[in-house]
SESEPA-242184 format. One line per field, with one value per atom (N, C-alpha, C, O): residue in three letters; x, y, z; atom name; residue number from 1. Coordinates in steps of 0.001 Angstrom, whole numbers, plus 500000, padded with zeros to 6 digits. Atoms other than C-alpha are relative to their C-alpha. Layout:
resn: c(ALA ...)
c1: c(X ...)
c2: c(Y ...)
c3: c(Z ...)
name: c(CA ...)
resi: c(NUM ...)
end
This chain:
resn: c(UNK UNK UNK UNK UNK UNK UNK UNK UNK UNK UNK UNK UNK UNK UNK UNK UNK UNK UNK UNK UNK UNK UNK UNK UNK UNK UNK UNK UNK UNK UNK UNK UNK UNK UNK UNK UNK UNK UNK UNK UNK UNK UNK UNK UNK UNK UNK UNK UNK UNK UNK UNK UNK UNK UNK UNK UNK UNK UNK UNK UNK UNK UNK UNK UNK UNK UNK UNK UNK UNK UNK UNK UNK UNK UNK UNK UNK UNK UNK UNK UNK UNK UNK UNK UNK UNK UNK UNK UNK UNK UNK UNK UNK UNK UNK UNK UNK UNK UNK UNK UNK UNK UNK UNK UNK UNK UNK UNK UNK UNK UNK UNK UNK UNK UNK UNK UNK UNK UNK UNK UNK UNK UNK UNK UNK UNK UNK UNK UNK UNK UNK UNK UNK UNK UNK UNK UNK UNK UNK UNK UNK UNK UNK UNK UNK UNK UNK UNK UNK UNK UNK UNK UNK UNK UNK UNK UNK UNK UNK UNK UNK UNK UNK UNK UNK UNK UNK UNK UNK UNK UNK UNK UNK UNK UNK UNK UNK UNK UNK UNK UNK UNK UNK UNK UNK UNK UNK UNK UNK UNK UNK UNK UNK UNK UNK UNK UNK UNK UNK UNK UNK UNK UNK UNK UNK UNK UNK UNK UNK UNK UNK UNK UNK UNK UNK UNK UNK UNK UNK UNK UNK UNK UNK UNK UNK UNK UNK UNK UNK UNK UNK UNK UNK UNK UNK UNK UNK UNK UNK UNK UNK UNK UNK UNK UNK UNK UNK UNK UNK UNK UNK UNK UNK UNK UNK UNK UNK UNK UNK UNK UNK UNK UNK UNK UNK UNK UNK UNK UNK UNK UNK UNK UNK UNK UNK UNK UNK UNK UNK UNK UNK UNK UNK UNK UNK UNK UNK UNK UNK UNK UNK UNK UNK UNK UNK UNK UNK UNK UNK UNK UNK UNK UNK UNK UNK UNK UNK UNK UNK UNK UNK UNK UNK UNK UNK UNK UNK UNK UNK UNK UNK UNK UNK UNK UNK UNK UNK UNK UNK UNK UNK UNK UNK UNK UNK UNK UNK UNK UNK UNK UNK UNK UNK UNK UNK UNK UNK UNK UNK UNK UNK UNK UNK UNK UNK UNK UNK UNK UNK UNK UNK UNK UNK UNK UNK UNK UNK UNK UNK UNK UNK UNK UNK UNK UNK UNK UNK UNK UNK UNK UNK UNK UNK UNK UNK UNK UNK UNK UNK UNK UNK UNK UNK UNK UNK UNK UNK UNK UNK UNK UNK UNK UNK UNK UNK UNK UNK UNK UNK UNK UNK UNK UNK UNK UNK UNK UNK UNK UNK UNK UNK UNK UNK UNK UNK UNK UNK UNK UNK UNK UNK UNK UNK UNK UNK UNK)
c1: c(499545 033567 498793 497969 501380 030892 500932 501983 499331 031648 499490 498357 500336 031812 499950 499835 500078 031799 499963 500551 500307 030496 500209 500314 500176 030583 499607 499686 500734 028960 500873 501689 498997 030666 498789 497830 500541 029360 500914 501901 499641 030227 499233 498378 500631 029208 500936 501871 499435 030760 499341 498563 500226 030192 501053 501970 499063 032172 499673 498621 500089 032212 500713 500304 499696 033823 499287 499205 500786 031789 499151 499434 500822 029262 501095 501077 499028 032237 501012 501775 498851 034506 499199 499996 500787 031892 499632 499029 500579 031357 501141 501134 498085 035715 499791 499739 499964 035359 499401 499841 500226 033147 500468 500588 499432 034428 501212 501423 498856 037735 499227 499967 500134 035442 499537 499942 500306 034020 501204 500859 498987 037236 500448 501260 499862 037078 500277 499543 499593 038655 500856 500958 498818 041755 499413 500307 500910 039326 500041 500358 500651 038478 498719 498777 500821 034895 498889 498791 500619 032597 498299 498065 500953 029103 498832 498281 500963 026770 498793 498428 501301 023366 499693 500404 500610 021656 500386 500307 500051 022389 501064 502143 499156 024319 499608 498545 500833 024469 499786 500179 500310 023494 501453 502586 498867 025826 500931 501536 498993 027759 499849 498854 500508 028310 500628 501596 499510 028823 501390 501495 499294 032139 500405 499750 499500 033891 501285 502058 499142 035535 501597 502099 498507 039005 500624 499878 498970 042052 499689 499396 500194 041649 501483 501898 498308 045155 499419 498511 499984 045114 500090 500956 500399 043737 499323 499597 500209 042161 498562 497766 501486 038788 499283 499476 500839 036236 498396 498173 501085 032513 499094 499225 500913 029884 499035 498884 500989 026556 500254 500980 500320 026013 498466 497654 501365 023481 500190 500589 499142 024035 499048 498271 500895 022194 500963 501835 499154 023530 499105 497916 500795 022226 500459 501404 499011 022774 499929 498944 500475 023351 498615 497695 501250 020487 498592 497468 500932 018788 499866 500863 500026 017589 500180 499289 500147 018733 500502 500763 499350 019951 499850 498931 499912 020670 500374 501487 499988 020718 499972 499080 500178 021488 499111 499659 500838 018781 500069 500145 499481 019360 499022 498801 500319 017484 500001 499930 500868 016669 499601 499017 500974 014827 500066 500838 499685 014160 499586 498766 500669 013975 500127 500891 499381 013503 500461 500350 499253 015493 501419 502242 498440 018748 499462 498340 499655 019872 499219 498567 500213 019299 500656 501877 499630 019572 499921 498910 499797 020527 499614 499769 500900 018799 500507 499787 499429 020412 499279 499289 500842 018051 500443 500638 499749 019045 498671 497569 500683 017155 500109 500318 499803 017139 498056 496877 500809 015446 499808 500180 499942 014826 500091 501037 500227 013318 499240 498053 500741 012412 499536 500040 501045 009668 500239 500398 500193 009823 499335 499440 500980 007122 500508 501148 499639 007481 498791 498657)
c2: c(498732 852562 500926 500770 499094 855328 501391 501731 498866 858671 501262 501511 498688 861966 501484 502628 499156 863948 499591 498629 500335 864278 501111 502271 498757 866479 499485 498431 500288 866895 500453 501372 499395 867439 499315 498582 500416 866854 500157 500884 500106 866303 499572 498826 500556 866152 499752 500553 499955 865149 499159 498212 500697 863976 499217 499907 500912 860841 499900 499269 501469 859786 498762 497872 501389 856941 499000 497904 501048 855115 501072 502266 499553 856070 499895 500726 500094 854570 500883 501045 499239 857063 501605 502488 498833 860101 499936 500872 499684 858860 500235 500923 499429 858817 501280 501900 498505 862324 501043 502097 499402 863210 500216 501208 500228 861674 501095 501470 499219 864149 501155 502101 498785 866921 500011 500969 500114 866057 499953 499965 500106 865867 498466 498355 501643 861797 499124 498140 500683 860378 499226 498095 500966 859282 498981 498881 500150 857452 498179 497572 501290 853891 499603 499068 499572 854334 498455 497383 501354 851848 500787 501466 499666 852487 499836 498737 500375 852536 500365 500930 500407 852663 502057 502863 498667 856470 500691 501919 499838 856675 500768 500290 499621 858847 500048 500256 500024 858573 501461 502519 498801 861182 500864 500400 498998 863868 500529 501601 499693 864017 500496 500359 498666 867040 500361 499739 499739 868560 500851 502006 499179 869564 500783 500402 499706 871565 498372 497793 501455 868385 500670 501791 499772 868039 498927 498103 500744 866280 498661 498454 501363 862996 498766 498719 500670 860585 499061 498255 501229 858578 498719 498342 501368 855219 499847 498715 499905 855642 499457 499934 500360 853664 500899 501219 498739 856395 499248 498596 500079 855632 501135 502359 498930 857152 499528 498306 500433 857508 500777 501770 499079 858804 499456 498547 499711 859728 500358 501368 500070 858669 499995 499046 500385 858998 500154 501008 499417 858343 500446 500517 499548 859528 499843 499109 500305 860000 501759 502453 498761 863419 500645 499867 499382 865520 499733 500204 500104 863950 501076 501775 499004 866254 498836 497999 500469 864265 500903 502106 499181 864693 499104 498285 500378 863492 500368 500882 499649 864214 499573 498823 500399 863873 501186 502287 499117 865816 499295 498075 500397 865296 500791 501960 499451 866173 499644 498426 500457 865966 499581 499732 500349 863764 499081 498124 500039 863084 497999 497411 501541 859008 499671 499833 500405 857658 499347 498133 500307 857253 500160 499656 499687 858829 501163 501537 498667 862117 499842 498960 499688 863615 498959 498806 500405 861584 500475 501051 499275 862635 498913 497915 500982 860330 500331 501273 499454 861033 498814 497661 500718 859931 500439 501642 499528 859519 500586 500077 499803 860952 500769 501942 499841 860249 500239 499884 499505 861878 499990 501048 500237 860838 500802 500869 499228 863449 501122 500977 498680 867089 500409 500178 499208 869115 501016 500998 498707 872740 500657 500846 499115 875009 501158 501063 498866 878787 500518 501730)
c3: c(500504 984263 499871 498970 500078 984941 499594 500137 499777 983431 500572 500984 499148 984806 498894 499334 500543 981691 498544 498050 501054 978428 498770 499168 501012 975115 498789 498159 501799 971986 498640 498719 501382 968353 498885 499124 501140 964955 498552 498434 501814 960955 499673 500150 501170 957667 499036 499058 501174 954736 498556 498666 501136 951267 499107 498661 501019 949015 499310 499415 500859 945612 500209 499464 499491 946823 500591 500037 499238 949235 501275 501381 499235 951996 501576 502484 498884 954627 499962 500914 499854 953259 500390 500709 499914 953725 501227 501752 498707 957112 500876 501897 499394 957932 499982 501044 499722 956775 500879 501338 498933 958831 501471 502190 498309 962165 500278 501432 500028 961073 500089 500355 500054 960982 501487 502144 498994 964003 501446 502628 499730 965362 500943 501861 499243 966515 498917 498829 500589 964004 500376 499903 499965 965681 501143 501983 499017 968126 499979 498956 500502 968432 500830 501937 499434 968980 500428 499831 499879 970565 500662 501662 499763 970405 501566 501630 499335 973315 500600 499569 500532 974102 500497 499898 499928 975470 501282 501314 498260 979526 500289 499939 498831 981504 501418 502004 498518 984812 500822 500331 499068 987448 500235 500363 499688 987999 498618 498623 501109 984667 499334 498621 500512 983252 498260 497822 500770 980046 499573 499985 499994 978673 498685 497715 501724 975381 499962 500725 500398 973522 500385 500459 499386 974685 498899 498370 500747 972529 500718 501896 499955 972577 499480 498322 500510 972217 498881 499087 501287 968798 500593 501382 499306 969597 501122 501520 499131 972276 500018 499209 500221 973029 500572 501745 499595 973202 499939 498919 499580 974543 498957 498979 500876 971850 499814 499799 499743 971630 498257 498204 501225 967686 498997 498822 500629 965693 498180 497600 501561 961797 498614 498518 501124 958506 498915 498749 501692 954759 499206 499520 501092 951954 498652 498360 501321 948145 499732 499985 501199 946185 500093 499842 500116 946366 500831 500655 499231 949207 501042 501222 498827 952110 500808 500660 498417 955501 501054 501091 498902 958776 501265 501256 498907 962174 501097 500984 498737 965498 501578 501973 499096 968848 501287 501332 498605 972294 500889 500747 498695 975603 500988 500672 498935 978748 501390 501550 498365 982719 499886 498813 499611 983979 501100 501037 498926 987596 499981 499276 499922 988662 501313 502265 498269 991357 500676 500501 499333 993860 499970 500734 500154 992266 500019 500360 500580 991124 498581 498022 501547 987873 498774 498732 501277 984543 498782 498379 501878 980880 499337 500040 500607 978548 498530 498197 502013 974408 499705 500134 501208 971811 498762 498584 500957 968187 499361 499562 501181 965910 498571 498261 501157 962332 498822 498846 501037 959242 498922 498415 501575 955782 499142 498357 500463 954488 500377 500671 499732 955161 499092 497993 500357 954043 500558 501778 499329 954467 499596 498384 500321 954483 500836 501883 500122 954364 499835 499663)
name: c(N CA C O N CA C O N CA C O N CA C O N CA C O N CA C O N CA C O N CA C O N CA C O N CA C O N CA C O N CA C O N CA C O N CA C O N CA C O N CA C O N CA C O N CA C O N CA C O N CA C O N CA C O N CA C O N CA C O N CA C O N CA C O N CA C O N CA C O N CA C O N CA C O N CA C O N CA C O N CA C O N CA C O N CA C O N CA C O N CA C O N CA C O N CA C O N CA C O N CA C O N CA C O N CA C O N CA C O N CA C O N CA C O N CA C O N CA C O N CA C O N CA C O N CA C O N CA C O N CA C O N CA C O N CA C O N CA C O N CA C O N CA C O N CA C O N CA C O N CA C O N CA C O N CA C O N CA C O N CA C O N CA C O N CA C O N CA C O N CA C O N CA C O N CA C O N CA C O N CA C O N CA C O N CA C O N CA C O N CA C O N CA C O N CA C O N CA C O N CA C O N CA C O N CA C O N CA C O N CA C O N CA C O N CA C O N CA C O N CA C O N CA C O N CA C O N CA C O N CA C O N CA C O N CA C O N CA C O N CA C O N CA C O N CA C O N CA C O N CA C O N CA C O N CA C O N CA C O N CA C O N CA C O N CA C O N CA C O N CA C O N CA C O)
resi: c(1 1 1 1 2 2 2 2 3 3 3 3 4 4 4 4 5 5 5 5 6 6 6 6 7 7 7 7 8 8 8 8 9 9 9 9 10 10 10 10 11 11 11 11 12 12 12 12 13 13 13 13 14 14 14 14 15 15 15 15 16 16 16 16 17 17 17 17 18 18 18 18 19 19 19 19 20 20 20 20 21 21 21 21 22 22 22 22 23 23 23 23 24 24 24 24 25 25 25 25 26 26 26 26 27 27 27 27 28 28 28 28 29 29 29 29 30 30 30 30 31 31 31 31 32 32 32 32 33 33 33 33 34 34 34 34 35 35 35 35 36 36 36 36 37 37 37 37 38 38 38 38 39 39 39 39 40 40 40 40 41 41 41 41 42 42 42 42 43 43 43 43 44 44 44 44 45 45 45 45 46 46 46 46 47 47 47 47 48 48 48 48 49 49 49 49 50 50 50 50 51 51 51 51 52 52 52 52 53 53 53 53 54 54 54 54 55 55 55 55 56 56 56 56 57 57 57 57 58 58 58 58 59 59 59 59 60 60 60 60 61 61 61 61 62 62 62 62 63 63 63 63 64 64 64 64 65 65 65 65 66 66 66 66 67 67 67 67 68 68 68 68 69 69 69 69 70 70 70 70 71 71 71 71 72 72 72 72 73 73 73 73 74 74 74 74 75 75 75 75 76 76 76 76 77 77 77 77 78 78 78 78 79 79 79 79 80 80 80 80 81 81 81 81 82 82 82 82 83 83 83 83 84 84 84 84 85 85 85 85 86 86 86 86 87 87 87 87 88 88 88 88 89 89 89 89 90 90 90 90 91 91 91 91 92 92 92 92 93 93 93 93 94 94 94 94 95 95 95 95 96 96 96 96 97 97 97 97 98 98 98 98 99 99 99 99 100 100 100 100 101 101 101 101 102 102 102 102 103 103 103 103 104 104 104 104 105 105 105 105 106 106 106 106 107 107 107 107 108 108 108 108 109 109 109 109)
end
């Protein structure tokens, strides 16, 4: 199964309940909640392009690469997914997604 198209989304949310229920909320904001997501690793292959997220059928096993941090109350985090070109050889173009997570920011002004 190689795909031919990809898109990005994001959430945040916050629980007093649990850190698993702050991360459900998010996936709903993100709009992949009804999803059944199976993580995997950074690679796309050559050619596959970006699209705007499309409806997705409830249940549906969805291919995700995500990028996750918890926190508590009053922490600064954050997480992220970047993506670029990069030529290899002997194919086409590859997209490469790296997470990256952040404990804590510092901001200077």
């Amino acid at each position: 199964m190689i795909p031919k198209e990809f898109f990005v989304t994001c959430g945040k949310a916050v629980s007093k309940v649990s850190p698993l229920n702050a991360f459900d909320l998010a996936l709903v904001k993100a709009g992949i909640a009804q999803c059944n997501l199976v993580n995997v690793s950074s690679i796309l292959p050559p050619g596959c392009k970006e699209t705007k997220r499309k409806k997705i059928p409830i249940g549906s096993i969805t291919y995700a690469v995500l990028a996750r941090m918890d926190g508590n109350e009053g922490e600064t985090i954050g997480a992220g997914v970047a993506w670029g070109w990069k030529k290899m050889e002997n194919t086409d173009w590859l997209l490469k997604l790296m997470d990256i997570w952040i404990e804590k920011l510092y901001w200077k002004f």
